[in-house]
N, CA, C and O atoms as a MOPAC input file, in Angstrom:
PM7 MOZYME 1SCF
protein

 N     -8.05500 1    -9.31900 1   -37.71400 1
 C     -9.11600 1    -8.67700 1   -36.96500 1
 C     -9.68200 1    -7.49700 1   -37.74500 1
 O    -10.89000 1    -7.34600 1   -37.92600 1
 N     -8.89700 1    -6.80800 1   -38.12000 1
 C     -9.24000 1    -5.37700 1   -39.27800 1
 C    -10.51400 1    -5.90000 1   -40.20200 1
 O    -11.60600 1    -5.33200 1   -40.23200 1
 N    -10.16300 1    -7.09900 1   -40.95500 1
 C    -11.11400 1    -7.41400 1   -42.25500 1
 C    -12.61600 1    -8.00800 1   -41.06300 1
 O    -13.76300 1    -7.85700 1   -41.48300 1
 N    -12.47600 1    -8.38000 1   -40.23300 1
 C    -13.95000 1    -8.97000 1   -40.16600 1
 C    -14.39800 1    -7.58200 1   -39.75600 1
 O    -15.27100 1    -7.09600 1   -40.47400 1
 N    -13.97600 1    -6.86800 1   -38.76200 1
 C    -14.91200 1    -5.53900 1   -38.36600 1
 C    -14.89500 1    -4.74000 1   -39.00000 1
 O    -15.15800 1    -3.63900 1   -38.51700 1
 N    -14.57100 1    -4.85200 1   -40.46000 1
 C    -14.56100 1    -4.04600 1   -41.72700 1
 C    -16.13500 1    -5.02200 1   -42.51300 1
 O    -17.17300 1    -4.53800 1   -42.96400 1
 N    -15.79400 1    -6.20300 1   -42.42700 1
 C    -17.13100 1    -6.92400 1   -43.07200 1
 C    -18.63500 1    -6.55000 1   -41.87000 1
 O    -19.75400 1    -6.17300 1   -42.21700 1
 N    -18.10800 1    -6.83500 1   -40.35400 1
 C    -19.25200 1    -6.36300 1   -39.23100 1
 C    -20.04300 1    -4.56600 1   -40.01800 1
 O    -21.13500 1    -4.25200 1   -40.49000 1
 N    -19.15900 1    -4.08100 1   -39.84400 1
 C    -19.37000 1    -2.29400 1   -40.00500 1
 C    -20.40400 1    -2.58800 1   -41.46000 1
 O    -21.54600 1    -2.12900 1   -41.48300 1
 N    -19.89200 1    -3.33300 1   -42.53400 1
 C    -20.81100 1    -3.78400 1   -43.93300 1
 C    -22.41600 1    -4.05000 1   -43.34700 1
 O    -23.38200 1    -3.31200 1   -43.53700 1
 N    -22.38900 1    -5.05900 1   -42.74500 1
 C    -23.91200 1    -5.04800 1   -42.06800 1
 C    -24.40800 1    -4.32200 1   -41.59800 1
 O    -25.55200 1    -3.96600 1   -41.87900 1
 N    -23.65900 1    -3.83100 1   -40.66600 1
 C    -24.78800 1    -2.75900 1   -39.74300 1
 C    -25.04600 1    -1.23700 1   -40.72400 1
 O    -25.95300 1    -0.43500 1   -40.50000 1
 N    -24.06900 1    -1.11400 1   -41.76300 1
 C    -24.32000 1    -0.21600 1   -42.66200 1
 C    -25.62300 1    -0.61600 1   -43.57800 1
 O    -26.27400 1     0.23100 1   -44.19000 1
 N    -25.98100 1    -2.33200 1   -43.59500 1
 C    -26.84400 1    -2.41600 1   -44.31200 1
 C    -28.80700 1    -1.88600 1   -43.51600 1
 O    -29.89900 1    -1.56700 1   -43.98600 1
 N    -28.30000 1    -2.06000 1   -42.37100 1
 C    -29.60600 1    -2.24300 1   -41.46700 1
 C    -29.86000 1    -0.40100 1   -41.14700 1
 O    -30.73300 1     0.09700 1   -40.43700 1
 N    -29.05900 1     0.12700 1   -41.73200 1
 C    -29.08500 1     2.01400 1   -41.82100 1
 C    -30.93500 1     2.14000 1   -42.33100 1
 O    -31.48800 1     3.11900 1   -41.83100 1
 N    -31.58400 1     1.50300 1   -42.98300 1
 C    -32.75500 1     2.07700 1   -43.40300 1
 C    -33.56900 1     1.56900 1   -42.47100 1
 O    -33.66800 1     0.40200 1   -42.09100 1
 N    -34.29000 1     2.76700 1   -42.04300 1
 C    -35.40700 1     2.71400 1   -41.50000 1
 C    -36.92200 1     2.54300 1   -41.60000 1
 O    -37.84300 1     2.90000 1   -40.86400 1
 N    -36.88300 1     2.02000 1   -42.50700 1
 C    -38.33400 1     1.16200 1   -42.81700 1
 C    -38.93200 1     0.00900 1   -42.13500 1
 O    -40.11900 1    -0.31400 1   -42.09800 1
 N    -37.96300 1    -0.53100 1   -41.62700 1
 C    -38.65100 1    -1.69400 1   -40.84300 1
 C    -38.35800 1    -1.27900 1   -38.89800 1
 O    -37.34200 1    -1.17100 1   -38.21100 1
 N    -39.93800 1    -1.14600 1   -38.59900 1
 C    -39.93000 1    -1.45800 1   -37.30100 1
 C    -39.11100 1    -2.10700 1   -36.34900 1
 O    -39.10700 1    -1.84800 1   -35.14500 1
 N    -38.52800 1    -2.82100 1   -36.82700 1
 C    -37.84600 1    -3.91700 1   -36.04600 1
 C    -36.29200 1    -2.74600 1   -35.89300 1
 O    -35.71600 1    -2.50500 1   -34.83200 1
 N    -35.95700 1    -2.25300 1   -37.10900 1
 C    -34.37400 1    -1.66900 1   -36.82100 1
 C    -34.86000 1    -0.59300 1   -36.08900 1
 O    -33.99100 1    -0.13800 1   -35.34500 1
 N    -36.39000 1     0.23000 1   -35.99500 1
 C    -36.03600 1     1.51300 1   -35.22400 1
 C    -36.18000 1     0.92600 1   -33.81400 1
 O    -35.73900 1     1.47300 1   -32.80300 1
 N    -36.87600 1    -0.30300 1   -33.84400 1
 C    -37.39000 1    -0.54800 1   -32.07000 1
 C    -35.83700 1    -0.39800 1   -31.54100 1
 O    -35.53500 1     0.36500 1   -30.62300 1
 N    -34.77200 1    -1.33600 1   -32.33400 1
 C    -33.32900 1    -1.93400 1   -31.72300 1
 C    -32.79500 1    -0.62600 1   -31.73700 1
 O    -32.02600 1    -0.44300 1   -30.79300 1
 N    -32.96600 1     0.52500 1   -32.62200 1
 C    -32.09500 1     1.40300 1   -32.54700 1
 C    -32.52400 1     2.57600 1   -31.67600 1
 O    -31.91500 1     3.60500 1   -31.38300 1
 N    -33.36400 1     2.27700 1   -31.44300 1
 C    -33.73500 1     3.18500 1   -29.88100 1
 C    -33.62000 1     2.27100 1   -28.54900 1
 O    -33.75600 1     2.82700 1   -27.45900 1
 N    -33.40200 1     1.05800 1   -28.60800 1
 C    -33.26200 1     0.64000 1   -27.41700 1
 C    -31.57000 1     0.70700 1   -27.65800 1
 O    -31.08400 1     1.12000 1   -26.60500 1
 N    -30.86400 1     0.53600 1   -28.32400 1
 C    -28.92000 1     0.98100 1   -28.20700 1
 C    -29.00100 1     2.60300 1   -27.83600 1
 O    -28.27800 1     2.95300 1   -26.90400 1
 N    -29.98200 1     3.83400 1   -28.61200 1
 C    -29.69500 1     4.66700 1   -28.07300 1
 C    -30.10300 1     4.76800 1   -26.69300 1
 O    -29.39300 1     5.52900 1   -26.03600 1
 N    -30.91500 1     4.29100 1   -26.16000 1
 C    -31.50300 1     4.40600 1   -24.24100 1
 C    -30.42700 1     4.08000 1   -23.73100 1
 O    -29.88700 1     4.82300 1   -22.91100 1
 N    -29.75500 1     2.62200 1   -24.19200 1
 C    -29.11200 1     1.63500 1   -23.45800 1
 C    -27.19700 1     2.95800 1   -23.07000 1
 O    -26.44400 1     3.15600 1   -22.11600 1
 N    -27.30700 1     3.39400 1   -24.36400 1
 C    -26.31900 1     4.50000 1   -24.56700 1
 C    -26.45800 1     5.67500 1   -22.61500 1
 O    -25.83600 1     5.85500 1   -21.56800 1
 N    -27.90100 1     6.15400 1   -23.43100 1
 C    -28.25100 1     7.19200 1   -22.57400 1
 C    -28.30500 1     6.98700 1   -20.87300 1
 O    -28.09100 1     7.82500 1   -19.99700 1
 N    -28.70400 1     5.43200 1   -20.74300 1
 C    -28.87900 1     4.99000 1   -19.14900 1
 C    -27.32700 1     4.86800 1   -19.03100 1
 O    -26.80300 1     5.42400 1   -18.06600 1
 N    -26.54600 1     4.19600 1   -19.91900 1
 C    -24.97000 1     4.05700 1   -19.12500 1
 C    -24.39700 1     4.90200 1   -18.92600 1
 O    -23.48500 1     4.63600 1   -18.14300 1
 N    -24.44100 1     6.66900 1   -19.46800 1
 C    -23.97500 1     7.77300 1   -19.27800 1
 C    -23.93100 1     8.42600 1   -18.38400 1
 O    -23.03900 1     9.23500 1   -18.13200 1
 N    -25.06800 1     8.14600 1   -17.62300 1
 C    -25.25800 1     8.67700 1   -16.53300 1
 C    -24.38000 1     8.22100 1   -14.96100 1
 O    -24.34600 1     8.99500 1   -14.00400 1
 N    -23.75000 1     6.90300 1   -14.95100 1
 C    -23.05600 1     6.48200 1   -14.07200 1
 C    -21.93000 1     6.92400 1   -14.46800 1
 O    -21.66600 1     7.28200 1   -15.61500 1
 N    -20.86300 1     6.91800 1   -13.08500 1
 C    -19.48300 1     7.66300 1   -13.24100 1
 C    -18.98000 1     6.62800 1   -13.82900 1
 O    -18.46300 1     7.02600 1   -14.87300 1
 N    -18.81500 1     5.13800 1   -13.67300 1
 C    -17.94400 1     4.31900 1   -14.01200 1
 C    -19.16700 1     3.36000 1   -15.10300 1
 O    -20.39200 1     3.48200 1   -15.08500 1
 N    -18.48500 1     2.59600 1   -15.82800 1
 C    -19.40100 1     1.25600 1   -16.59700 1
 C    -19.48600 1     0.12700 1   -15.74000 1
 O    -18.46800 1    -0.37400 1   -15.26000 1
 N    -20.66100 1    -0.32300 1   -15.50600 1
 C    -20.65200 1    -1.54300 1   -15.37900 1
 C    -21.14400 1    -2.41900 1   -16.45300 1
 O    -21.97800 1    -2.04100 1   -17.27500 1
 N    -20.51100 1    -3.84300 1   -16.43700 1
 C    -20.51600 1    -4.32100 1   -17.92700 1
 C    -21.95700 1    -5.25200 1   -17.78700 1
 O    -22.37500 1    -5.87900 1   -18.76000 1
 N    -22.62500 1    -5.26800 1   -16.53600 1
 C    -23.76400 1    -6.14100 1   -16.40500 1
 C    -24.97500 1    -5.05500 1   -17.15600 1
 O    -25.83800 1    -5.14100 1   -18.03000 1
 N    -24.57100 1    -4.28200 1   -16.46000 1
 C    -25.70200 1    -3.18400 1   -17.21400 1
 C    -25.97800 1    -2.98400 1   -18.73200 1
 O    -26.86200 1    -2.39800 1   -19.35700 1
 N    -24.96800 1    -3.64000 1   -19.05100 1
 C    -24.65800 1    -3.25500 1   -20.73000 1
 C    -24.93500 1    -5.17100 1   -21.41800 1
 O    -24.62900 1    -5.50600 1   -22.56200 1
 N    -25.21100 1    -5.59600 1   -20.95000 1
 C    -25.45600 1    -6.87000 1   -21.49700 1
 C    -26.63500 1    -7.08800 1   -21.84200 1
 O    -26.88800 1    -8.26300 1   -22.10900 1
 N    -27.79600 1    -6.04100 1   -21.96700 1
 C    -28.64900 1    -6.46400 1   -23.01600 1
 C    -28.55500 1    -5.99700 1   -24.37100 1
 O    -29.09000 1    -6.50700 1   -25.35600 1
 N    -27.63400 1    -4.71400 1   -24.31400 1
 C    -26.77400 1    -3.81700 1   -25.52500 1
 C    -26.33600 1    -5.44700 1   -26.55400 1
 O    -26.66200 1    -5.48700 1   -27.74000 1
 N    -25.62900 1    -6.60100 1   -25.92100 1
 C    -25.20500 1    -7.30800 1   -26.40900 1
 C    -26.39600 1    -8.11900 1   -27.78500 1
 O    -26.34400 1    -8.16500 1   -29.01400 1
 N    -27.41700 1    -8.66900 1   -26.69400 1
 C    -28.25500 1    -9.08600 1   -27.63000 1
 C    -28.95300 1    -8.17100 1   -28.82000 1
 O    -29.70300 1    -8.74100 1   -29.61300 1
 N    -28.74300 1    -6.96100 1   -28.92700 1
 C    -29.53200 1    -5.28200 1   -29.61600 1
 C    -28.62100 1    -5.94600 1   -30.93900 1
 O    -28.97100 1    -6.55900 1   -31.94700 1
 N    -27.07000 1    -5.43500 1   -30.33000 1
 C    -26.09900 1    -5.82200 1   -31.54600 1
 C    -25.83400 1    -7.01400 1   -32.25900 1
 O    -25.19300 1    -6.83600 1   -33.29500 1
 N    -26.18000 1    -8.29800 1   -31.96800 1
 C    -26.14900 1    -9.61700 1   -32.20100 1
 C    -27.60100 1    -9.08000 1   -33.12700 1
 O    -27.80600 1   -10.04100 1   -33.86900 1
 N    -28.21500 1    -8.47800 1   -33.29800 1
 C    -30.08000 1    -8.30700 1   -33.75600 1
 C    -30.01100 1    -7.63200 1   -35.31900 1
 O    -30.48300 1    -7.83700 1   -36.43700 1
 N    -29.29600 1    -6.89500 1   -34.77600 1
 C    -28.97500 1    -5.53400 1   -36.32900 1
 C    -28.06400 1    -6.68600 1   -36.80100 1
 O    -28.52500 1    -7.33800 1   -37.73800 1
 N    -26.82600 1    -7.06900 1   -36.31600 1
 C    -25.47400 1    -7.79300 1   -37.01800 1
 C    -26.88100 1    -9.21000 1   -38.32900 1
 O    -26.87500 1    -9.38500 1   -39.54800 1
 N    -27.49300 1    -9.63100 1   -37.57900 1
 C    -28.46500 1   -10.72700 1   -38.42100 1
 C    -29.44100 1    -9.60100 1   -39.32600 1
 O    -29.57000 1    -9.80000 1   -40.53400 1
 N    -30.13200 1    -8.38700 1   -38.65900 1
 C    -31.05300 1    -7.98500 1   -40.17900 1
 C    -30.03000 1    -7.95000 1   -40.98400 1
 O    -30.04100 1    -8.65300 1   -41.99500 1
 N    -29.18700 1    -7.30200 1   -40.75100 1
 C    -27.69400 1    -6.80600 1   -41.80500 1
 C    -27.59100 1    -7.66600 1   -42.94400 1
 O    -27.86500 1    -7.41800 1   -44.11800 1
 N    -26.83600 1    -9.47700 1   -42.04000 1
 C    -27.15100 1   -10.06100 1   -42.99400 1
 C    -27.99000 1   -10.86600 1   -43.88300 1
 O    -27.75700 1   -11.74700 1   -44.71000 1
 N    -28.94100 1   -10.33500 1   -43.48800 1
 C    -30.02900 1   -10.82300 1   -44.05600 1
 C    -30.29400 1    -9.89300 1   -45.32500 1
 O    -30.70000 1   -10.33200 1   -46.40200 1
 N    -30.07800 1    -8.85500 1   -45.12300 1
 C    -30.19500 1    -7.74600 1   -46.01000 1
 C    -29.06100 1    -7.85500 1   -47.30000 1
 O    -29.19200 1    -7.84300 1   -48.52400 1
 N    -28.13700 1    -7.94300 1   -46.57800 1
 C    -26.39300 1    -8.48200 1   -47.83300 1
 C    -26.85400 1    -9.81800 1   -48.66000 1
 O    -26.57200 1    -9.97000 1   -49.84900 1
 N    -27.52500 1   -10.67400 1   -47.96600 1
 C    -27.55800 1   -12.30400 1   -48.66900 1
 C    -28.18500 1   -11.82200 1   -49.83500 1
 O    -27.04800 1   -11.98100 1   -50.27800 1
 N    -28.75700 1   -11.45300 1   -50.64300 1
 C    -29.69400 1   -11.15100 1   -51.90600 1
 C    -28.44900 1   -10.15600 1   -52.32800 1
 O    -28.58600 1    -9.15700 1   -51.62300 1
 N    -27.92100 1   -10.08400 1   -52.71600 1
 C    -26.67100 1    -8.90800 1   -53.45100 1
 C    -26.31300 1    -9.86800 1   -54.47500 1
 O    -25.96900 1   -11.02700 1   -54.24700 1
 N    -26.41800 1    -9.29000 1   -55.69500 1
 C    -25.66500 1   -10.03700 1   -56.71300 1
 C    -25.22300 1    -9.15300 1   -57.63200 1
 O    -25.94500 1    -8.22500 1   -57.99400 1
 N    -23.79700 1    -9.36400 1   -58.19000 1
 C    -22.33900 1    -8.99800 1   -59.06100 1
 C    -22.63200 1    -9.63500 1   -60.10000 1
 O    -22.21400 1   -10.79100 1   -60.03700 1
 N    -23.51500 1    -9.24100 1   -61.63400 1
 C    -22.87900 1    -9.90800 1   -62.48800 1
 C    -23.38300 1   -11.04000 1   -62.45900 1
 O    -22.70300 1   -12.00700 1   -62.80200 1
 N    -24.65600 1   -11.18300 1   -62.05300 1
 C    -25.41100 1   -13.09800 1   -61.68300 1
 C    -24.87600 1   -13.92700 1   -60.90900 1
 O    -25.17900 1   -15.11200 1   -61.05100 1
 N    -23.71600 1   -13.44600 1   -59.63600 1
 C    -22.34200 1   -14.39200 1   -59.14900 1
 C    -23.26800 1   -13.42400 1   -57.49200 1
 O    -23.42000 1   -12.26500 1   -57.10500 1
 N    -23.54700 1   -14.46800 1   -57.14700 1
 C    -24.14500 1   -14.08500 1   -55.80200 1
 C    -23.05000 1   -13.38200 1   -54.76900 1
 O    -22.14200 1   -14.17100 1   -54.50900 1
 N    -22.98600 1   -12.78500 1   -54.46600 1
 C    -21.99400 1   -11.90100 1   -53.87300 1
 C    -22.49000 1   -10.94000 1   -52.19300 1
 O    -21.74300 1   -10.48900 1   -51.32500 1
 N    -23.98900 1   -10.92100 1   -52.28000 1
 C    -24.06100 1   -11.16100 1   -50.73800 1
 C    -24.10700 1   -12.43000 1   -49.99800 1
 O    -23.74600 1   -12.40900 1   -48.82100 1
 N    -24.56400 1   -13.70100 1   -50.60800 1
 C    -24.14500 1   -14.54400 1   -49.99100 1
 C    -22.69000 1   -15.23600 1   -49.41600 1
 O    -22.69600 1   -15.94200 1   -48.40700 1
 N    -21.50600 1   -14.95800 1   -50.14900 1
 C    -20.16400 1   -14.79400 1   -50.11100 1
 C    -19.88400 1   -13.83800 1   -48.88100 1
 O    -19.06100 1   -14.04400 1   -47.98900 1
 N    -20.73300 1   -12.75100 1   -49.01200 1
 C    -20.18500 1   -11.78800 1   -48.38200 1
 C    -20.61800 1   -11.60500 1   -46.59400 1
 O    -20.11200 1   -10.91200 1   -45.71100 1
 N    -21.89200 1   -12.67100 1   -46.59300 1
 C    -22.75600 1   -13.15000 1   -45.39600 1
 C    -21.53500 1   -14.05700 1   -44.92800 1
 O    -21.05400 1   -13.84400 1   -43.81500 1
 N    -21.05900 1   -14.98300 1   -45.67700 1
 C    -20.60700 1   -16.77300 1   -45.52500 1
 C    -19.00500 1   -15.91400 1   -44.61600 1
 O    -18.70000 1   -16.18300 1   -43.45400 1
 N    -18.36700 1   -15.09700 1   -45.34100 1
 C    -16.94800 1   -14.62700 1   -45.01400 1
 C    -16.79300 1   -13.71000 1   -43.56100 1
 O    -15.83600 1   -13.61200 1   -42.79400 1
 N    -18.14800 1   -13.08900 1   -43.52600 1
 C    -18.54800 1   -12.54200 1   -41.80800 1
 C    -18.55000 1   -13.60200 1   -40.90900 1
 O    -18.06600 1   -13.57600 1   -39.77700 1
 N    -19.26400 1   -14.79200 1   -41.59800 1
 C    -19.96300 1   -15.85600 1   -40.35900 1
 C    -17.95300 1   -16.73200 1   -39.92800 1
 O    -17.53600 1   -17.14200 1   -38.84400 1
 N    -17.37700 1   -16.70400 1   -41.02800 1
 C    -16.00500 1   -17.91700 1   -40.83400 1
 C    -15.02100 1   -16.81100 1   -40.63500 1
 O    -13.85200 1   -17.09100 1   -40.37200 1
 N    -15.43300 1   -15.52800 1   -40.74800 1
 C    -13.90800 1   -14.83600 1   -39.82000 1
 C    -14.71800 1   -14.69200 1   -38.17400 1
 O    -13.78400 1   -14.79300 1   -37.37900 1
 N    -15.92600 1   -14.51800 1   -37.44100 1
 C    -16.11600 1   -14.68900 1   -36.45700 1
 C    -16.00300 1   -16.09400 1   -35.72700 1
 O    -16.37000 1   -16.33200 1   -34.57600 1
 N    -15.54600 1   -16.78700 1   -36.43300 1
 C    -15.16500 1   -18.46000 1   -35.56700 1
 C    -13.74600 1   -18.14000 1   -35.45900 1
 O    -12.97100 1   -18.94000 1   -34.93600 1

């Protein structure tokens, strides 16, 4: 479990730049989604299930962003896309 949410944390580290519209729209709707659940005393987990699809959104720019990485001419974001996708099965 350690190594895939060590490879997860890799993506969403990749989707950190803010140049594309698309990561600030998602990253202000996780911070709202943040800000509306704070306000209740307890969580409810229905409330938080569009948070789900936000993170499923960044987790794909991410790797989309890793797939073009190359080591040495030895493609190495694609490896590094392929090893996220077969430790989440």
């Amino acid at each position: 479990m350690g190594d895939a949410s060590t490879l997860d944390r890799l993506s969403l580290l990749a989707v950190v730049r803010w140049r594309d519209w698309r990561v600030r729209l998602l990253d202000v709707l996780v911070a709202a989604m943040f800000l509306w659940s704070s306000m209740y005393h307890a969580l409810y987990e229905h409330y938080s299930a569009p948070l789900t699809a936000t993170a499923l959104a960044l987790h794909l720019i991410g790797m989309r962003r890793i797939c073009p990485w190359k080591s040495k001419g030895w493609p190495l974001g694609g490896f590094l896309v392929f090893t996220m996708i077969q430790s989440a099965v």
